[in-house]
C-alpha positions as CSV (number, residue, x, y, z in Angstrom):
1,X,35.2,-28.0,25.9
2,X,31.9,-27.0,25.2
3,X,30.6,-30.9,25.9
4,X,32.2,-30.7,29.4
5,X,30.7,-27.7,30.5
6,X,27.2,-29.1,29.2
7,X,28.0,-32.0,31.3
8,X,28.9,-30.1,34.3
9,X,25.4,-27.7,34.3
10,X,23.7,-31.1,33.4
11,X,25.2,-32.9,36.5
12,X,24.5,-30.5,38.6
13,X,21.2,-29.4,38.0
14,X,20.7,-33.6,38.7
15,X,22.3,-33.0,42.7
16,X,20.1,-30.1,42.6
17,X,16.9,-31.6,42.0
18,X,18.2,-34.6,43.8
19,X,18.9,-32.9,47.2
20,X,15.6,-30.7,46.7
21,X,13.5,-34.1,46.6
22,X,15.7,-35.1,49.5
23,X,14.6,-32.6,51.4
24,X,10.9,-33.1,50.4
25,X,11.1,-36.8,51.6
26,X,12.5,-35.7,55.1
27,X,9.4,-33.5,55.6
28,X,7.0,-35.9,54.3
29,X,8.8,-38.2,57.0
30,X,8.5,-36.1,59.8
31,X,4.8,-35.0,58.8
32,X,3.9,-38.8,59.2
33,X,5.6,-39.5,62.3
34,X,3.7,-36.7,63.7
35,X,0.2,-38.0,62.3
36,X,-1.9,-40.1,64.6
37,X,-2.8,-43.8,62.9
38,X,-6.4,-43.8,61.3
39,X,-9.4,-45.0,64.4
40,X,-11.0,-47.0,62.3
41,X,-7.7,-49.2,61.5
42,X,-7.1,-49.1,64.9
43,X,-10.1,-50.6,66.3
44,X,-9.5,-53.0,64.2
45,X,-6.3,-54.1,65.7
46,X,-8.1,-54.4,69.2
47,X,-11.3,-55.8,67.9
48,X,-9.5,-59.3,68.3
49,X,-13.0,-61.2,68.3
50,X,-14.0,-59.4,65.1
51,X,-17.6,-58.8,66.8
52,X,-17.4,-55.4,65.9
53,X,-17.6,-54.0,69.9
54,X,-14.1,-52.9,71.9
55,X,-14.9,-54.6,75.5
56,X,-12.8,-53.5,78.5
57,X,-10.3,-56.3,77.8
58,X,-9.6,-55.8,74.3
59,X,-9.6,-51.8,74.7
60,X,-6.9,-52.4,77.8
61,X,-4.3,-53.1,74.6
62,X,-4.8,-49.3,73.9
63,X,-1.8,-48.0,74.4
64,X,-2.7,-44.8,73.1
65,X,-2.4,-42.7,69.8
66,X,1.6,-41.8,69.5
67,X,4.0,-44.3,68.2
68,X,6.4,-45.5,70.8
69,X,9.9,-44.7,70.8
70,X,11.9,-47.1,69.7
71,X,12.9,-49.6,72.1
72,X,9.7,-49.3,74.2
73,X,7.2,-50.7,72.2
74,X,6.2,-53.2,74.5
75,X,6.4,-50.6,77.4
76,X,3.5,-49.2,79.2
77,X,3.9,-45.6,80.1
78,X,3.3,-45.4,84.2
79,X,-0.1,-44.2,84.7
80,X,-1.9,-45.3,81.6
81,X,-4.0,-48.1,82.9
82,X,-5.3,-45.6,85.4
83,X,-5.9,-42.9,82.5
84,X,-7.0,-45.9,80.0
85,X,-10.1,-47.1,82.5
86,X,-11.2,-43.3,82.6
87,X,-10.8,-43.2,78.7
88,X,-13.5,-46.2,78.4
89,X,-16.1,-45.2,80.8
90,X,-15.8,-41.8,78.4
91,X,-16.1,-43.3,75.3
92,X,-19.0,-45.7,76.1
93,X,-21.5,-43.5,75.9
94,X,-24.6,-46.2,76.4
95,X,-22.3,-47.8,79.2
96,X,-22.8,-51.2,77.7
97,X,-19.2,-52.0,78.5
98,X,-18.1,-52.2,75.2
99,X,-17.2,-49.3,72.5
100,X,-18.9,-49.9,69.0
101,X,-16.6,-48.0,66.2
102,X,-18.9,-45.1,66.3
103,X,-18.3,-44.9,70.3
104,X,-14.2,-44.9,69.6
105,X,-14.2,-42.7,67.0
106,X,-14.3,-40.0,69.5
107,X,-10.8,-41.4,70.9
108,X,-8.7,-38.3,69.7
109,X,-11.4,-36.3,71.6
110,X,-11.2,-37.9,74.6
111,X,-7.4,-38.5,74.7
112,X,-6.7,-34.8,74.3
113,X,-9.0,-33.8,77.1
114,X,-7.9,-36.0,79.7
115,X,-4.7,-36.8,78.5
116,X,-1.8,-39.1,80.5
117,X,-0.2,-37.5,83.3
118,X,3.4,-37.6,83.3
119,X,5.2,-37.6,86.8
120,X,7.1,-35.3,87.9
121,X,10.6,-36.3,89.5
122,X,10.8,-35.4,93.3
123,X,13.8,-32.9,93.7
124,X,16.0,-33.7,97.3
């Protein structure tokens, strides 16, 4: 008798600490799905060339700092290329027409002050 009992507390302090990690995982989830990817890592994605310099072109694959939803990953929110061109001439500070990593590092900056302007649906 005394071995089942021990058994029991011992099995479920396990489902306790398991759901308790389980719970901690889920936040640490969400947290990251909520954190913007790194700039530097980033630019390196649109630095296709690898000359160390965004130009217009490469920085017209910026899609922007939030992970798509899924199933629109290779959509381009409405509006974006307009907001995207306004973005670069921001960031290029010595309007060379290309961003250098210290240029784009300001992106978060930029992107939060003049961020994309969603549409509103005309009401009949």
């Amino acid at each position: 008798m005394k071995r089942f009992i021990a058994t029991a507390v011992a099995v479920g302090l396990v489902l306790a600490l398991s759901a308790g990690a389980q719970a901690a995982d889920e936040k640490q989830k969400k947290k990251k799905k909520n954190e913007t990817p790194d700039v530097s890592a980033i630019f390196a994605k649109l630095d296709t060339n690898g000359d160390k310099k965004l130009s217009k072109d490469e920085f017209n694959a910026f899609k922007g700092l939030q992970t798509p939803k899924p199933g629109k990953e290779n959509k381009e929110p409405k509006g974006l290329a307009d907001v995207r061109t306004e973005w670069f001439k921001k960031l290029d500070t010595n309007n060379d027409s290309s961003l250098t990593l210290q240029e784009f590092s300001k992106v978060k900056e930029v992107v939060a002050a003049t961020p994309l302007k969603k549409k509103k649906k005309e009401q009949k």
